[in-house]
OpenMM code with the backbone's topology and positions (N, CA, C; nanometers):
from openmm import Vec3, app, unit

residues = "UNK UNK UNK UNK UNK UNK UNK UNK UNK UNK UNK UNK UNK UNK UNK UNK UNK UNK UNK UNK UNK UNK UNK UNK UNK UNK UNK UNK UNK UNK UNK UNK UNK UNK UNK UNK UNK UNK UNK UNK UNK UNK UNK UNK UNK UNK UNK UNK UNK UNK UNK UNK UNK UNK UNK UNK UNK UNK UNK UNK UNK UNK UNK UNK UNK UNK UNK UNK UNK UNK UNK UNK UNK UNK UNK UNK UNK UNK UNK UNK UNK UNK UNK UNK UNK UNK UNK UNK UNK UNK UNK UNK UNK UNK UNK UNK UNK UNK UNK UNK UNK UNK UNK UNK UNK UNK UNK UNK UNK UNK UNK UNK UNK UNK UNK UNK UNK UNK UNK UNK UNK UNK UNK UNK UNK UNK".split()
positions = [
    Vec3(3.6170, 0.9646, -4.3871),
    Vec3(3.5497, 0.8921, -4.4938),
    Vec3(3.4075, 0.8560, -4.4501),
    Vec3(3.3417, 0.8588, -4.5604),
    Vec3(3.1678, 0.8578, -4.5109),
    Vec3(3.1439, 0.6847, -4.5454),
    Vec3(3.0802, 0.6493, -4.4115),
    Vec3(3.0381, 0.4856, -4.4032),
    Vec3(2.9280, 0.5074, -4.5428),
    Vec3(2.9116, 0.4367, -4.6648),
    Vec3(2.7895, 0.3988, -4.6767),
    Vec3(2.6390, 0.3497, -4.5904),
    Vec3(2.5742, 0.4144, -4.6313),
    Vec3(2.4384, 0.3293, -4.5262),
    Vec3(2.3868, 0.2468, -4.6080),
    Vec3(2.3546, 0.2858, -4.7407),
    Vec3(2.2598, 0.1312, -4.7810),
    Vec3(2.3411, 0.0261, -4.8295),
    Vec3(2.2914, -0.0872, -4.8020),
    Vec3(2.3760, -0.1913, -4.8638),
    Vec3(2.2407, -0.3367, -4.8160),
    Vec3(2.2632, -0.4023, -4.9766),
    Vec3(2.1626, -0.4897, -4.9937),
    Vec3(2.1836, -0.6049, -4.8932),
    Vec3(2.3659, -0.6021, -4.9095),
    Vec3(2.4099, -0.7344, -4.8393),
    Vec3(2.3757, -0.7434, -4.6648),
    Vec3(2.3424, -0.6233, -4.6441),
    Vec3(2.3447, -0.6102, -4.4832),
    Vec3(2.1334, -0.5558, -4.4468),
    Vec3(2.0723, -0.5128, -4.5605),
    Vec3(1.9274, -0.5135, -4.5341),
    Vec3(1.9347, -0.4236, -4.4437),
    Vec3(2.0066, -0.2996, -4.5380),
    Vec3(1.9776, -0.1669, -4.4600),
    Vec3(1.9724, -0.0667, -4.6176),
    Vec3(1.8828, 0.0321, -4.5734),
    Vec3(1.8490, 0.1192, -4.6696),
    Vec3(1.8831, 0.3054, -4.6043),
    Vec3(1.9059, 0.3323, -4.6921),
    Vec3(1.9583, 0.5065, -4.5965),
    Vec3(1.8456, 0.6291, -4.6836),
    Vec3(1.8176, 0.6559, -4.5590),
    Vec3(1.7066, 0.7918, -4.5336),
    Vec3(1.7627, 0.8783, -4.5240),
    Vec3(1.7574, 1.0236, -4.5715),
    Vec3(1.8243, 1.1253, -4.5229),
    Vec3(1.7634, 1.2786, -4.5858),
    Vec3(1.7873, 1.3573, -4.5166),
    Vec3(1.7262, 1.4940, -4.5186),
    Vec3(1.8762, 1.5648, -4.5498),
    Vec3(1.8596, 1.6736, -4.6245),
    Vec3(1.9913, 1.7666, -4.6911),
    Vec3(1.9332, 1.9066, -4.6096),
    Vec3(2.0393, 1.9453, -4.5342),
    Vec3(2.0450, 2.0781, -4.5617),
    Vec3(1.8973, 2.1777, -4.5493),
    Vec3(1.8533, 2.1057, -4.4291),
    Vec3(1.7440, 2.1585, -4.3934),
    Vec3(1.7622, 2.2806, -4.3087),
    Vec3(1.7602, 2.3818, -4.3412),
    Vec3(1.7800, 2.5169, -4.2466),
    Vec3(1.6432, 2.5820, -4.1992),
    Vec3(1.7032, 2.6385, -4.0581),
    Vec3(1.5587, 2.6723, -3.9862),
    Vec3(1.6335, 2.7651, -3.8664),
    Vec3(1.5399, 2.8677, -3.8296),
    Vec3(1.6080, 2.9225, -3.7270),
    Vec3(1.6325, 2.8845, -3.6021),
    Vec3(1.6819, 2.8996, -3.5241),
    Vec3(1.6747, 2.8291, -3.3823),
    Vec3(1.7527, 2.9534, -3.2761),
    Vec3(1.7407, 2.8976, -3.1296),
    Vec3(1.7487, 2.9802, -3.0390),
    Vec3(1.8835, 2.8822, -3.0005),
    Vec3(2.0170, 2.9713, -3.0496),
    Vec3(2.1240, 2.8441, -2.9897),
    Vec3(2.2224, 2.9366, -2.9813),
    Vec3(2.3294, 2.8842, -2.8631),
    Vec3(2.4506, 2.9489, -2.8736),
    Vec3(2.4646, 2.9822, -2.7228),
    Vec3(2.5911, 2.9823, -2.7071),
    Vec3(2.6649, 3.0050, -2.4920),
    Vec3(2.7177, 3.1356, -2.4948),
    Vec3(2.7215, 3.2389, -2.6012),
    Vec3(2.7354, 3.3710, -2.6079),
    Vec3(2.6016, 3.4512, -2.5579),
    Vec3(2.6423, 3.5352, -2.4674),
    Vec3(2.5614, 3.6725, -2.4582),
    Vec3(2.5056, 3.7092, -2.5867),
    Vec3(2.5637, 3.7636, -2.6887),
    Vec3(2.5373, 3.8251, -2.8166),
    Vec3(2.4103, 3.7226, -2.8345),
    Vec3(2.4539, 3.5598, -2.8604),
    Vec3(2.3348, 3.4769, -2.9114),
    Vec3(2.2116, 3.4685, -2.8355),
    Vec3(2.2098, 3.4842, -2.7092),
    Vec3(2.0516, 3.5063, -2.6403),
    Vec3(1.9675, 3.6039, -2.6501),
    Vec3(1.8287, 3.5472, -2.6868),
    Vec3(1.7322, 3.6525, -2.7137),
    Vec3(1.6958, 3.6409, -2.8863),
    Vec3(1.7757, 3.5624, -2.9550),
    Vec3(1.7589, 3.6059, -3.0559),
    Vec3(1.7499, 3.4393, -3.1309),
    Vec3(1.7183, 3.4604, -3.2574),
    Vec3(1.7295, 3.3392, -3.3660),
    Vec3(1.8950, 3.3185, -3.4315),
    Vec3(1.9060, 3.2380, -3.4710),
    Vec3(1.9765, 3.2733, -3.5736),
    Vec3(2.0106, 3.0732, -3.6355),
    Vec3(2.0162, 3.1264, -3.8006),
    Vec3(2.0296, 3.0185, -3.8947),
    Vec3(2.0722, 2.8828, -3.8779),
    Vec3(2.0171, 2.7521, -3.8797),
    Vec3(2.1187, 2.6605, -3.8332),
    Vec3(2.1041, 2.5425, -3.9645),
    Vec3(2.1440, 2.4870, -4.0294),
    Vec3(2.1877, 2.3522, -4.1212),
    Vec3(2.1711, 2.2625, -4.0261),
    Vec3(2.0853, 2.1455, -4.0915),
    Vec3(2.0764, 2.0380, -4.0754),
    Vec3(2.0988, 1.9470, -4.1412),
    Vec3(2.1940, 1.8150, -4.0817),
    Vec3(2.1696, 1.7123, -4.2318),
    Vec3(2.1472, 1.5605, -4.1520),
    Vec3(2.0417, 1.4841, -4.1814),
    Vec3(2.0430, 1.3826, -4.0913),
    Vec3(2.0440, 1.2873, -4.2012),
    Vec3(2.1479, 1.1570, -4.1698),
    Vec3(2.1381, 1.0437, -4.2331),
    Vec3(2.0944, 0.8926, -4.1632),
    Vec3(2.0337, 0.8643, -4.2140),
    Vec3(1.9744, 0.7276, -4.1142),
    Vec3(1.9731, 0.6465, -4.1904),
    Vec3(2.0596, 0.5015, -4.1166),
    Vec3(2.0471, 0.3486, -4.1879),
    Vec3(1.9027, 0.2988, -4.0990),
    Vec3(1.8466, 0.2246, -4.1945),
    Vec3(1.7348, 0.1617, -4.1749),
    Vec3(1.7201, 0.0363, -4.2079),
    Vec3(1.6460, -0.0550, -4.1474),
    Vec3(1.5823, -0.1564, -4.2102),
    Vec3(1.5494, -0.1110, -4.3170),
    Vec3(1.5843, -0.2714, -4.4562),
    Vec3(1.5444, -0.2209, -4.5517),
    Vec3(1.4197, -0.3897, -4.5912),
    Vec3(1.3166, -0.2845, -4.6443),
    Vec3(1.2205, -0.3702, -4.7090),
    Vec3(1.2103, -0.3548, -4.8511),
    Vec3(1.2183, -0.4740, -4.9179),
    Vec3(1.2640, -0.4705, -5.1343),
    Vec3(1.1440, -0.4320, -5.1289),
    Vec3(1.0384, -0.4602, -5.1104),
    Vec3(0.8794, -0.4182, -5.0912),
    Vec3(0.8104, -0.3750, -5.0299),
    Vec3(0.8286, -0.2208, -5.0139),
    Vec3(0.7534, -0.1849, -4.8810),
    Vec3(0.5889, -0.1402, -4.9640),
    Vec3(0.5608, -0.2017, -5.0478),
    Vec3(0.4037, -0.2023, -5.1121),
    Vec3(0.3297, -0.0774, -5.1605),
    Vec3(0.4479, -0.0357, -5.1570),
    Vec3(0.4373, 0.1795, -5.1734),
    Vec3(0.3245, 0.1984, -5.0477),
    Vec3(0.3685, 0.1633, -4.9454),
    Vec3(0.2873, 0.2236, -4.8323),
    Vec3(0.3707, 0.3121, -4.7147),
    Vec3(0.3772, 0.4475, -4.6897),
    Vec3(0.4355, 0.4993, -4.6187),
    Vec3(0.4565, 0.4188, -4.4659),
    Vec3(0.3465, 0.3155, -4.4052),
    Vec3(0.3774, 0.3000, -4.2791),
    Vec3(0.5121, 0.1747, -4.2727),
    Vec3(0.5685, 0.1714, -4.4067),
    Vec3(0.6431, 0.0252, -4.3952),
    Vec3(0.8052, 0.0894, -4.4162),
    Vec3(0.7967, 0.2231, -4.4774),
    Vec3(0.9387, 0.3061, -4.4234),
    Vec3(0.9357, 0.3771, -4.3143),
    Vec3(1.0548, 0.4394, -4.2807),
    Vec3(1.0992, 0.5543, -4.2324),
    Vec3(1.0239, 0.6879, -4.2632),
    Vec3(0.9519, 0.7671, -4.2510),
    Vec3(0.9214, 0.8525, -4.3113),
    Vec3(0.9929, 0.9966, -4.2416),
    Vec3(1.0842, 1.0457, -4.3560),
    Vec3(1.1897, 1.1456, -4.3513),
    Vec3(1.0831, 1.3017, -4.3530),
    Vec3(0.9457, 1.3158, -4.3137),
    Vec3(0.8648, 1.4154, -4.3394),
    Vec3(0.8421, 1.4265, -4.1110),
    Vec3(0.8385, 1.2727, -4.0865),
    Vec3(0.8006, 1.2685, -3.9379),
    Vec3(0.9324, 1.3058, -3.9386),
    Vec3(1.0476, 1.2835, -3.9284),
    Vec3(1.2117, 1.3042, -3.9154),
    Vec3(1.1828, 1.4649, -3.8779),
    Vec3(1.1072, 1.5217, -3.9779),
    Vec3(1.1716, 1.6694, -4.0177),
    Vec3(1.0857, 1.7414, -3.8829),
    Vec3(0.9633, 1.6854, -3.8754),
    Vec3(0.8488, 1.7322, -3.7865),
    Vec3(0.9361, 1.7497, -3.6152),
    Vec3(1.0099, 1.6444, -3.5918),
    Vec3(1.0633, 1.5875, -3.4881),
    Vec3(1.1844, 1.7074, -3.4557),
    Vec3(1.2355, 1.7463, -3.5734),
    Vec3(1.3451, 1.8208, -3.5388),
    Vec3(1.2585, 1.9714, -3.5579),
    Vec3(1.1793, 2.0012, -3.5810),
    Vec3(1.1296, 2.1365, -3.5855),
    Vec3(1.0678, 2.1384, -3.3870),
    Vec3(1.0191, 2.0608, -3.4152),
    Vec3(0.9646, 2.0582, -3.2888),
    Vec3(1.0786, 2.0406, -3.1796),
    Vec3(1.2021, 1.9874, -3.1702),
    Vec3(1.2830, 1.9744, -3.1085),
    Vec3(1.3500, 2.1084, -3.1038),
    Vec3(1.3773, 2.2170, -3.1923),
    Vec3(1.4329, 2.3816, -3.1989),
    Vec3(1.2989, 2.4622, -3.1044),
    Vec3(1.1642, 2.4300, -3.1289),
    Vec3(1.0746, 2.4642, -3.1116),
    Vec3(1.0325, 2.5077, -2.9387),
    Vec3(1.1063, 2.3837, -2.8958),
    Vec3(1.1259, 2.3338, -2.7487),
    Vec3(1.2383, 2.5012, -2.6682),
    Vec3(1.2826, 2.5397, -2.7321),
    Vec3(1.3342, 2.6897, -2.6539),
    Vec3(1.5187, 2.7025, -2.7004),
    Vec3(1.5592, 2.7945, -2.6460),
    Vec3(1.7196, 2.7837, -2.6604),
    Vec3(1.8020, 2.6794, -2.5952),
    Vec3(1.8896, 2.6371, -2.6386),
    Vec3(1.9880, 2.5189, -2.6736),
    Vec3(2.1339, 2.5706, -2.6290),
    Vec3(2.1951, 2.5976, -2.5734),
    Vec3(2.3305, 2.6149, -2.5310),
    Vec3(2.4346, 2.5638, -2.6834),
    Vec3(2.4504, 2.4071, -2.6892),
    Vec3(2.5392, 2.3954, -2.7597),
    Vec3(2.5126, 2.3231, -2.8611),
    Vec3(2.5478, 2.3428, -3.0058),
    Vec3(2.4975, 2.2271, -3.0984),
    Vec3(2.5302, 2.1249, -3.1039),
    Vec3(2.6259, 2.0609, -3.0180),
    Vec3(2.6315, 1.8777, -2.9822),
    Vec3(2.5056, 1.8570, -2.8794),
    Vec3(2.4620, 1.9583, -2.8115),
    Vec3(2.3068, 1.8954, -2.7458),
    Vec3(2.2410, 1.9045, -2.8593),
    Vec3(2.1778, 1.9803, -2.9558),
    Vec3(2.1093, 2.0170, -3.0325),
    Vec3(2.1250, 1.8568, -3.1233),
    Vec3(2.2230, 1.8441, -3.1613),
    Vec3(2.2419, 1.6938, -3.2069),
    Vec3(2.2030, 1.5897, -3.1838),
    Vec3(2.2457, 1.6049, -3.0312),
    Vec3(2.2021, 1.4652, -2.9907),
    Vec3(2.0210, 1.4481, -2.9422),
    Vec3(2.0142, 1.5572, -2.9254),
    Vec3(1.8387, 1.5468, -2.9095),
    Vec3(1.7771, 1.5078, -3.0516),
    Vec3(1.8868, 1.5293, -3.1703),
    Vec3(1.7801, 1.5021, -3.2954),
    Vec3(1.7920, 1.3560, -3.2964),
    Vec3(1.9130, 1.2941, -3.2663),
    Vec3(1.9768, 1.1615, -3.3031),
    Vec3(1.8752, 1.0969, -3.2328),
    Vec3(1.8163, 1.1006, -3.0692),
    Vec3(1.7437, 1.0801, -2.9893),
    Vec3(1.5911, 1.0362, -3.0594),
    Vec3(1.5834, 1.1362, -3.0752),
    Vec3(1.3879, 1.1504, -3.1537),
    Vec3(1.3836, 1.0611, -3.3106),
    Vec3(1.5440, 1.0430, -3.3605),
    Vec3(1.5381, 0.9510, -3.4874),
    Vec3(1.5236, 0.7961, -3.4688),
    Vec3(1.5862, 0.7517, -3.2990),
    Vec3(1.6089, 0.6571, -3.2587),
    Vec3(1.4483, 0.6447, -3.2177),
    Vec3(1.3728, 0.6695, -3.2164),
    Vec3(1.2130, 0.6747, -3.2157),
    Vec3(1.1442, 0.5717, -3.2900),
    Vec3(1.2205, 0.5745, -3.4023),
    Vec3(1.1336, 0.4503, -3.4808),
    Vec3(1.2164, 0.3409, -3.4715),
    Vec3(1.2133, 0.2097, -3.4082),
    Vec3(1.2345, 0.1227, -3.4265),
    Vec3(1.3509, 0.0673, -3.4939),
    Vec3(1.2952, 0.1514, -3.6539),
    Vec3(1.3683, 0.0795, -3.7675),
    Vec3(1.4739, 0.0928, -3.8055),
    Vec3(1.5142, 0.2311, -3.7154),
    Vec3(1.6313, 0.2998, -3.7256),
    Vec3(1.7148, 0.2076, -3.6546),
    Vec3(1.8688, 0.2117, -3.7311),
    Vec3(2.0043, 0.1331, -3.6716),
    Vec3(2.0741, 0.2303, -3.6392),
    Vec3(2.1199, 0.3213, -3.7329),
    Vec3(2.2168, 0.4582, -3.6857),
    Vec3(2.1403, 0.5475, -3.7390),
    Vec3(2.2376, 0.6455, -3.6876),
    Vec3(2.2207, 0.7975, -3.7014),
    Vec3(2.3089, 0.8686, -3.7125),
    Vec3(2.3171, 0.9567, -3.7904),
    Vec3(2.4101, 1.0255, -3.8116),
    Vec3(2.3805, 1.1845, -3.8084),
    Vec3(2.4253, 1.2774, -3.7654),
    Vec3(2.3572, 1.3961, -3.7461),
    Vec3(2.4497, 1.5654, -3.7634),
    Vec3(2.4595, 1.6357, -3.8927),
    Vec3(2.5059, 1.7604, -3.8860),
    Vec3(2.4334, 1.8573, -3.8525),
    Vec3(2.4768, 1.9344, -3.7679),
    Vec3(2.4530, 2.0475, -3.7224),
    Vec3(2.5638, 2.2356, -3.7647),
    Vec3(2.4747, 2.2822, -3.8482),
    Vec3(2.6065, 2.3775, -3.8498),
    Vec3(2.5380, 2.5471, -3.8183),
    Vec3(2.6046, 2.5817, -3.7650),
    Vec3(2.5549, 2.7519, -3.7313),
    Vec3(2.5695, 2.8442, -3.8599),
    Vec3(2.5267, 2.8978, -3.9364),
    Vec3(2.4984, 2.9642, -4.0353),
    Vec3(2.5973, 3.1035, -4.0021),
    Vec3(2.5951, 3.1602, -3.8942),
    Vec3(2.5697, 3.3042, -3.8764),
    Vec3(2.6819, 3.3292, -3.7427),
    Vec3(2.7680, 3.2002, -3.7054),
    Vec3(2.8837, 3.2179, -3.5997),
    Vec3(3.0197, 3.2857, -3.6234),
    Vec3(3.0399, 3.2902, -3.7427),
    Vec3(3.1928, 3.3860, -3.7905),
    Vec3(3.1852, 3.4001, -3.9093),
    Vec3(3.1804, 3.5340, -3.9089),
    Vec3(3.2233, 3.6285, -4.0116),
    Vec3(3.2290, 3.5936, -4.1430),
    Vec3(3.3951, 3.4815, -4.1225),
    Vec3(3.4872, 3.4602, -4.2595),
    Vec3(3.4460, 3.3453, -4.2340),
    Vec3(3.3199, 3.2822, -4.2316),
    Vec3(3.3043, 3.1059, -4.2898),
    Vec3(3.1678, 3.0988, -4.2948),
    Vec3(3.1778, 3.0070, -4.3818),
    Vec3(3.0307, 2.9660, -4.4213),
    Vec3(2.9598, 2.9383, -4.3360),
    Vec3(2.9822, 2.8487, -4.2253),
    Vec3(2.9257, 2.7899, -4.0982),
    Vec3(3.0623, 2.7283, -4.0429),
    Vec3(3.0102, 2.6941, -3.8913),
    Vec3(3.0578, 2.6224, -3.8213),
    Vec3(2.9529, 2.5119, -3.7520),
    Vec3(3.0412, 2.3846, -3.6918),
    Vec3(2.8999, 2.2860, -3.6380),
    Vec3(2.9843, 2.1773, -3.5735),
    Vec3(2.8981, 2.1171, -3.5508),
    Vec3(2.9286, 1.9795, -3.5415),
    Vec3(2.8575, 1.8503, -3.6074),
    Vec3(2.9663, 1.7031, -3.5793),
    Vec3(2.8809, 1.6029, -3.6548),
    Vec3(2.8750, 1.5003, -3.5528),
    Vec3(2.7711, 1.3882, -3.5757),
    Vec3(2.8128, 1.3361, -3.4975),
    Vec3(2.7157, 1.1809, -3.5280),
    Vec3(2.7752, 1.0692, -3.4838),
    Vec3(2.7391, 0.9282, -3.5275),
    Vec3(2.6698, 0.8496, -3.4579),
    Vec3(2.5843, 0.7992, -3.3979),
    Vec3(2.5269, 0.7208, -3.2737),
    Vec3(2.4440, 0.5632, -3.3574),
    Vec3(2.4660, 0.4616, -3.2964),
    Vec3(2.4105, 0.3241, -3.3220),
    Vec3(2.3549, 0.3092, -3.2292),
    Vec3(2.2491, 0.2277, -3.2466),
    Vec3(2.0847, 0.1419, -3.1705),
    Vec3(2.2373, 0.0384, -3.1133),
] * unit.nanometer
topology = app.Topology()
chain = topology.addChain("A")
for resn in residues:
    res = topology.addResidue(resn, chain)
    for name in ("N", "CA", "C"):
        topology.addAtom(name, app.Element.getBySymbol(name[0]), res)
């Protein structure tokens, strides 16, 4: 069952990126080195929440630096396993301050045949 993140009563608001796909250098197979291949992303983040953040980007989360962070984190070379791949994103989300949790999917696009993907998920708190 999925925790809600926002909730007024607790002055947290939830950020999150869908299904951001990008190639990456990942995988503990022979076959996977040397090469790219497809990976899903989905990051959810509880945040401090402000009723007024004055429509000024520096008073949220901004889910555009989020995305920058994880490009640049694939960017960084091949990755063995996608629970590292995870936790390096969960890592770079825990970056801002404002962040309380994290929550982080990872799924391989292109690992078997007969499925859509495979991955992992995974949950981490400040």
């Amino acid at each position: 069952m999925t925790t809600p993140y926002a909730s007024a009563a607790r002055g947290i608001r939830h950020v999150f990126i869908r299904n951001l796909e990008l190639p990456a250098h990942i995988g503990v197979y022979r076959q996977e080195e040397g090469r790219t291949q497809q990976v899903r992303i989905n990051v959810d983040l509880a945040t401090d929440d402000m009723a007024d953040a004055q429509d000024m980007l520096e008073n949220v989360v901004d889910y555009h630096a989020v995305e920058k962070r994880i490009r640049a984190i694939i960017a960084e070379g091949h990755v063995r396993l996608a629970e590292t791949l995870a936790e390096r994103i969960a890592a770079a989300c825990f970056e801002d301050a404002r962040v309380r949790t994290v929550r982080v999917r990872v799924e391989k696009l292109e690992a078997l045949t007969a499925a859509e993907s495979v991955g992992i998920e995974i949950e981490r708190t400040r």
